[in-house]
C-alpha positions, 0 to 999 in steps of 0.5 A, spaced: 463 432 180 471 429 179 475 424 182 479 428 188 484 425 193 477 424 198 472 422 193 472 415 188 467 413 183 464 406 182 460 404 178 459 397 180 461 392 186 467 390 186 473 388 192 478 395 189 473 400 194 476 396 199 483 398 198 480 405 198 477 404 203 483 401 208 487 409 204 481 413 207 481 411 213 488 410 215 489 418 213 484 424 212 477 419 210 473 420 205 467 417 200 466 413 195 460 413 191 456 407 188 453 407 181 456 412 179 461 411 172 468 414 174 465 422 169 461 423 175 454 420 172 449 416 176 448 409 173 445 406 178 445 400 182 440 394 180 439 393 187 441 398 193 439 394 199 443 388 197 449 393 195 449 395 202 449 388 205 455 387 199 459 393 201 458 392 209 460 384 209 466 386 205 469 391 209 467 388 216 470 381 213 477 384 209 479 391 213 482 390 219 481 393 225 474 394 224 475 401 220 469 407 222 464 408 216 457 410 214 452 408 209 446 412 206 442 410 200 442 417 195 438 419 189 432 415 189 435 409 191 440 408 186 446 410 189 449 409 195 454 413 199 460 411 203 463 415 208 469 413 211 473 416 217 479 417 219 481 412 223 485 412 230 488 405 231 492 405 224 495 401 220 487 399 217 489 393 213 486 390 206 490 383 205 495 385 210 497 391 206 496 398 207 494 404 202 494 411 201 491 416 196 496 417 190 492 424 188 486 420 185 488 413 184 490 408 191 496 405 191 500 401 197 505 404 202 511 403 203 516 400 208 518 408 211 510 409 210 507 404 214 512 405 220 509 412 220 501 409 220 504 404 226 507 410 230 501 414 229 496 409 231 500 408 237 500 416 238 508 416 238 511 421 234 519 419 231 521 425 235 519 421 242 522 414 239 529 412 243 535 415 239 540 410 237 545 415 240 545 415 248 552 418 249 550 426 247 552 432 250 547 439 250 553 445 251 550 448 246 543 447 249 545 450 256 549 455 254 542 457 250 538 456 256 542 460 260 543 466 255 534 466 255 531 464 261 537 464 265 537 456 266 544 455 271 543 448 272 543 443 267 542 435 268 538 430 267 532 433 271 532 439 265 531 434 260 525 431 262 522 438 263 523 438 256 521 432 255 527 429 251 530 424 257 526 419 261 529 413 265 526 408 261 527 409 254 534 413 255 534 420 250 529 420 245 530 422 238 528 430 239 534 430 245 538 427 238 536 433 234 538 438 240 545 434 241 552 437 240 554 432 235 548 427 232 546 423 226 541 427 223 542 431 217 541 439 216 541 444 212 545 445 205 546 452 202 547 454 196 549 462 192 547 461 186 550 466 180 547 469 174 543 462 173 543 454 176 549 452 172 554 457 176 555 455 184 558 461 188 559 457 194 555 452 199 555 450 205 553 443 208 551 444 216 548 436 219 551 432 225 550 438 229 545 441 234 539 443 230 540 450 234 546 451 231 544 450 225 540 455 225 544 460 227 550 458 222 544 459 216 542 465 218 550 467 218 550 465 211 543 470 210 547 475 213 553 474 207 548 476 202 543 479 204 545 484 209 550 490 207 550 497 211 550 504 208 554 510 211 550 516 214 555 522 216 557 519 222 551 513 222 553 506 219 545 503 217 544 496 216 540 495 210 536 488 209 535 486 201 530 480 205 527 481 212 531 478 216 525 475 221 522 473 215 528 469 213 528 467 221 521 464 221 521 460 214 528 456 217 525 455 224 519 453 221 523 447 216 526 445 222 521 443 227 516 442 222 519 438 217 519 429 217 526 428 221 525 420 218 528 421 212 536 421 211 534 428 207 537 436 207 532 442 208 535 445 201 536 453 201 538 455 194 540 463 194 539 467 188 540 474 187 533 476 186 530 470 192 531 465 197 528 458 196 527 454 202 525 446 201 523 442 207 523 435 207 515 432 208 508 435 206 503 437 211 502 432 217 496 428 216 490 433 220 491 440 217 490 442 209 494 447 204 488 452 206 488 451 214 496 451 213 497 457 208 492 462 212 494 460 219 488 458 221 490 451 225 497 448 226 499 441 227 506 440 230 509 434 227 515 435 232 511 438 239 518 437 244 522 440 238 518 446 237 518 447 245 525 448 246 525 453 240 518 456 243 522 457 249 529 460 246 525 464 243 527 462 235 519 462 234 514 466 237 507 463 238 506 456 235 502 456 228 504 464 226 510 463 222 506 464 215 502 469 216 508 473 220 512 473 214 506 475 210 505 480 214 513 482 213 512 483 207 505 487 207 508 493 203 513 489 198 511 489 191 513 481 190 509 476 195 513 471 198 510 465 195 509 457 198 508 451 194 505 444 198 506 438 195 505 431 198 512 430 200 515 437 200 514 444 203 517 450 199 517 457 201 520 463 197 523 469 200 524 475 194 527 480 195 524 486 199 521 492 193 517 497 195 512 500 191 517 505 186 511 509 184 509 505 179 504 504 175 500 498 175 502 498 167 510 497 170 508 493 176 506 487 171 513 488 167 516 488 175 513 481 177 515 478 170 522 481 171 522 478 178 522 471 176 528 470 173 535 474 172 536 478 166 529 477 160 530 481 153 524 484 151 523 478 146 521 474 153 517 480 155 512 482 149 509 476 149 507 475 157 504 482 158 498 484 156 499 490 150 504 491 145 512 490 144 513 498 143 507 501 149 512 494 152 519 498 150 516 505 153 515 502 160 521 499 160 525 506 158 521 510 164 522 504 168 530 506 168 529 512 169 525 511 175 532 507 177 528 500 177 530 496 174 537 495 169 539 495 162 545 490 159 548 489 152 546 493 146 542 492 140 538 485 139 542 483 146 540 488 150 537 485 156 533 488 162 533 486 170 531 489 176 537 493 180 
């Protein structure tokens, strides 16, 4: 056994557990094991049944609120197992701070940190605090209504439908982040050339209605990724990524993402893909497997998501990774996802089928797919056999019209077309 994020080792007693302690309960839990050095190895405690009275004394006197835990007595009464839960009246305090797991070691929040565990302990999500600007306008908002669910009449009544207005508290941020003109940012765009070096163009969208936003990004989508083929008298329109894989990966950063930090979405456009960074990890409640498999959603921003719900931006709640998985059932690159603890970035490549390749060429294929342009001497070595079987695949390559070759000599290089 390891240290994770929800596992600590101690081999003694000590007043450190309580700082772990105050971490587990005011996230995801977790447990903390006595005589046990920090390799895992059972060292044992010379007095178990005083060791569980040390421990319980500590907590019930140093965290605050009382935080939910069990103890049990393990390995022939020489270790002793803590199990802490997730707390409900957030922030647990040890010595008036509050603490948070850093992978495997315990480290206090910060100011934006706390204010999150205060409001999550109230069960006030930021979307439903009053925003600081009350004189908003929804044009954008009724007109997309009108056009969807054909909504005639729009005042206050429908902002309370939607849960954006009451008379107290006036507009709430979610109603900020749905207004014509606001204070939030938005998403930032950049076209890549040939590498990170060469910006083709960007666009910055903040300040405006997060409806429009998406609609303007998905204008710029089409720019690149979109062109149309001429059939005798038919115009096809053609897609180099799904469109409606592009649609759900924005729609998801938008309602998803945490609106409390003065931070771009970040699209970066290449030739070969599209990155999509949203700012803010996971919400507290759901893992990376749960999120990646589709199996549980946890709305951060519940109105939010509502409103695009209703206009039909997303289909059903907590379907948006396993729709652009399905998108891309038949591609030869998989679109790609990376959690962190406080970013979220999806990776849409462009759409390939199966070129009748064999599975020799595909493993050439997927390297090829990571960047722009590779001369065989970035290829040989990351591919399982030798530089000369390497050149034969990549000429039988070209001639299926796969991929591409440019300069000459020790300069020739390959990309896919």
């Amino acid at each position: 056994m390891r240290e994770t994020r929800t596992l600590e080792f101690k081999e003694t007693i000590t007043n450190t557990f309580l700082k772990t302690v105050s971490a587990f309960s005011n996230y995801d839990g977790g447990t903390i094991f006595f005589g046990v050095d920090d390799d895992g190895n059972i060292k044992g405690l010379p007095d178990v049944k005083q060791a569980c009275l040390d421990i319980e004394n500590k907590i019930n006197d140093s965290i605050t609120p009382q935080p939910d835990y069990t103890l049990e007595v393990q390995n022939n009464d020489q270790t002793i197992k803590l199990t802490v839960k997730s707390g409900l009246q957030k922030p647990y305090l040890y010595k008036s701070k509050a603490y948070k797991r850093n992978d495997t070691a315990t480290i206090e929040v910060d100011t934006l940190e706390f204010s999150r565990l205060v409001l999550d302990g109230k069960n006030i999500r930021f979307e439903e605090l009053p925003c600081k600007d009350q004189e908003l306008s929804f044009e954008i908002l009724h007109r997309k209504l009108k056009e969807t669910v054909r909504i005639e009449n729009f005042d206050k009544d429908t902002l309370k439908t939607l849960n954006l207005y009451d008379d107290v508290n006036g507009f709430n941020n979610a109603a900020g982040l749905l207004a014509d003109k606001n204070h939030f940012p938005g998403i930032d765009i950049v076209k890549f050339g040939e590498n990170i070096s060469i910006i083709q163009k960007r666009s910055t969208f903040e300040n405006i209605s997060v409806l429009e936003v998406y609609e303007k990004a998905i204008d710029v989508f089409r720019d690149y990724y979109q062109y149309e083929v001429i059939q005798g008298a038919d115009r096809k329109k053609m897609e180099k990524v799904p469109e409606a894989a592009f649609r759900e990966a924005i729609a998801n950063a938008l309602i998803h993402r945490v609106w409390d930090v003065n931070s771009q979405i970040r699209v970066s456009m290449f030739d070969d893909r599209i990155e999509i960074v949203s700012p803010g990890g996971l919400p507290s409640g759901i893992t990376e497997e749960e999120y990646l498999s589709g199996k549980l959603s946890v709305l951060r921003n519940r109105n939010l998501a509502n409103v695009f719900y209703r206009l039909g931006f997303v289909e059903i709640f907590g379907t948006g990774i396993t729709r652009i998985k399905q998108l891309y059932a038949e591609s030869l690159i998989k679109p790609d996802f990376e959690v962190s603890e406080n970013a979220i970035e999806i990776v849409l490549p462009i759409f390939e089928k199966n070129a009748d390749l064999t599975e020799d060429e595909i493993v050439i294929y997927k390297l090829l797919s990571k960047t722009m342009l590779k001369p065989i001497s970035e290829v040989a070595p990351y591919v399982p056999f030798g530089k000369s079987k390497t050149i034969k695949l990549l000429k039988e390559m070209c001639q299926k019209g796969v991929i591409a070759v440019e300069g000459k000599g020790k300069g020739t290089k390959y990309i896919i077309r």
